[in-house]
C-alpha positions as CSV (number, residue, x, y, z in Angstrom):
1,X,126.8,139.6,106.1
2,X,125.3,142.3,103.6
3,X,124.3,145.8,104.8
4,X,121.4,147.3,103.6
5,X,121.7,150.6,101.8
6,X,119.3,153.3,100.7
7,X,119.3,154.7,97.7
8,X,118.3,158.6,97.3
9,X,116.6,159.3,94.5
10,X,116.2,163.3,93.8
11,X,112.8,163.9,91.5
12,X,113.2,167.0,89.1
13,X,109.4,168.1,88.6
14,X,108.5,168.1,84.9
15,X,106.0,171.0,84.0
16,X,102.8,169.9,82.6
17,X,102.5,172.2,80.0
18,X,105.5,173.6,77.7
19,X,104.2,177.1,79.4
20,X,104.6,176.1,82.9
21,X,108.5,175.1,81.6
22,X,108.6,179.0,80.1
23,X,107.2,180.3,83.4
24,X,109.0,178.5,85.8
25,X,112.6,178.9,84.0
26,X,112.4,182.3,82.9
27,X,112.7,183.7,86.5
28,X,115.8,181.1,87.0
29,X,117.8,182.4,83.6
30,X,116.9,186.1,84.7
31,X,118.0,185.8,88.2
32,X,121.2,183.6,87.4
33,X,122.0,185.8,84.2
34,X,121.6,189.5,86.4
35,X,123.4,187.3,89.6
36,X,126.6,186.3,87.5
37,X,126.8,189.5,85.4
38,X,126.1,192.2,87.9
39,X,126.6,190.7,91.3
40,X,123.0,191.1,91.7
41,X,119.9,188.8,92.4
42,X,116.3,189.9,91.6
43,X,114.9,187.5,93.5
44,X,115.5,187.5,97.5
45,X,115.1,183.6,97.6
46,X,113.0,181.0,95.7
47,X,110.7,178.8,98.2
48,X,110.3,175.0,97.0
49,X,106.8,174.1,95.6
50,X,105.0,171.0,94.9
51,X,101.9,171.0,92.5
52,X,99.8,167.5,92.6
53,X,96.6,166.8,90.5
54,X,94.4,165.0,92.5
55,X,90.7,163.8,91.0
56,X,88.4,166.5,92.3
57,X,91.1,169.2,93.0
58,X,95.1,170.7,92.4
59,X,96.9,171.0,94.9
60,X,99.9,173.7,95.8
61,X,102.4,173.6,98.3
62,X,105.0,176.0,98.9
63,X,107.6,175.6,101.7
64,X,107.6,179.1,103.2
65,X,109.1,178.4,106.7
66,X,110.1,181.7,108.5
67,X,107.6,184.2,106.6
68,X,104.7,185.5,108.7
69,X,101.1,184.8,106.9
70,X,100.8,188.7,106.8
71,X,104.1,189.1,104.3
72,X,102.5,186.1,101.8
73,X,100.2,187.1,98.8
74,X,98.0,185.1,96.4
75,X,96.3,186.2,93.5
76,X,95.2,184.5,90.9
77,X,94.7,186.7,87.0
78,X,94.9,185.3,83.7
79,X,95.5,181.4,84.2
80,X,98.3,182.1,86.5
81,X,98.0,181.4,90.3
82,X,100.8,183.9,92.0
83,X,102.8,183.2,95.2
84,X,104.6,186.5,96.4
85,X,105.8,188.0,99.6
86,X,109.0,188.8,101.8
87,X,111.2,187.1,104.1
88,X,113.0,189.4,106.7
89,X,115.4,189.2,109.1
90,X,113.8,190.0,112.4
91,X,116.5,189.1,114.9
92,X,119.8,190.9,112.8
93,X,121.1,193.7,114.8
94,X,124.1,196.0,113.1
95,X,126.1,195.3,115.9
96,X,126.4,191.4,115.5
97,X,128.5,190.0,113.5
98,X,127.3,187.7,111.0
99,X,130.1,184.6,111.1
100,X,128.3,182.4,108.1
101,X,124.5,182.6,106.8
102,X,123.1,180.0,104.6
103,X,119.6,181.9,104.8
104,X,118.1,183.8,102.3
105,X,115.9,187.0,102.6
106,X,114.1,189.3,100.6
107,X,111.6,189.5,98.3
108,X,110.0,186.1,96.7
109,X,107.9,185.2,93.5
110,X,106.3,182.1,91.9
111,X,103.9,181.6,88.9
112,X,102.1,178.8,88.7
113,X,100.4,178.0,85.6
114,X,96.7,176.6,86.6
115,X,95.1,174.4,84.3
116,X,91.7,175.4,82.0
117,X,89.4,173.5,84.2
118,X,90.4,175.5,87.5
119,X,87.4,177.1,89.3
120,X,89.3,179.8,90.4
121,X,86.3,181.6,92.2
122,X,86.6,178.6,95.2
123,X,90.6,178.3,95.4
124,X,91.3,178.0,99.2
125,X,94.7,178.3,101.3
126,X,96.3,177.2,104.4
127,X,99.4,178.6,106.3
128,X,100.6,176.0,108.7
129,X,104.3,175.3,110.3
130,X,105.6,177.0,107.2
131,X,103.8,175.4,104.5
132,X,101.5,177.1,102.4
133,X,98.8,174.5,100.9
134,X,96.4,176.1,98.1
135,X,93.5,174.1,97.1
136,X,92.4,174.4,93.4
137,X,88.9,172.8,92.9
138,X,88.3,171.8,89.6
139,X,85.5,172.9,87.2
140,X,83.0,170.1,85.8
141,X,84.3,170.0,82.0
142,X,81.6,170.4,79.9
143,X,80.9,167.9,77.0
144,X,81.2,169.1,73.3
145,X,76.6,168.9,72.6
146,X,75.6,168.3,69.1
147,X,73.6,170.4,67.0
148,X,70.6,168.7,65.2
149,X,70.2,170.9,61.8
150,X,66.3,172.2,61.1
């Protein structure tokens, strides 16, 4: 008798654009460089996102589980769509004693590179049991038109 057994398979995202590798990295060697050498972290924690391409649209998720939609901020400015907001702690009192905590608070940022064809004046978003879904509708790309010489 065989047993059956699964196989996990962990998938790395790969940046489509050497930029989005440069955006998405930098933050990572800044906080782990400032964490390590100073005791310090710039970043309070780093939610998990997901970026799909689908044919009429992008679309963003970020896992922000425990953040109220009041403490998240989008904006989108110069090709970059920007994730930002806080985590706190709501139920910490001084007087309890904190055994173990896995659970990161603070402050939070992601840069997302958006593709050229992005029609940025239509992006839509979603807050919904702690997932944040944007909705990037893409622009009609408009065809190279020939010139006829007088």
């Amino acid at each position: 008798m065989r047993k059956n057994k699964m196989k996990v398979k962990n998938i790395k995202p790969r940046p489509t654009f050497l930029s989005d590798m440069l955006v998405s990295n930098f933050g990572e060697l800044a906080d782990s460089f400032f964490n390590e050498e100073f005791g310090n972290s710039t970043q309070g924690f780093k939610p998990a996102i997901e970026v799909k391409e689908k044919e009429s649209q992008f679309e963003v998720k970020a896992s922000l589980a425990g953040i109220k939609k009041e403490d998240i901020s989008i904006e989108v400015e110069d090709n970059r769509l920007k994730i930002s907001g806080v985590r706190s702690s709501s139920s910490e009192k001084e007087e309890d004693k904190v055994h173990m905590s896995e659970f990161r608070y603070g402050k939070f940022e992601r840069v997302i590179l958006l593709a050229k064809n992005a029609n940025y004046d239509k992006i839509e978003a979603q807050f919904e049991d702690g997932i944040l879904t944007i909705i990037v509708p893409k622009q009609e790309v408009l065809k190279p038109k020939n010139i006829t010489i007088k």
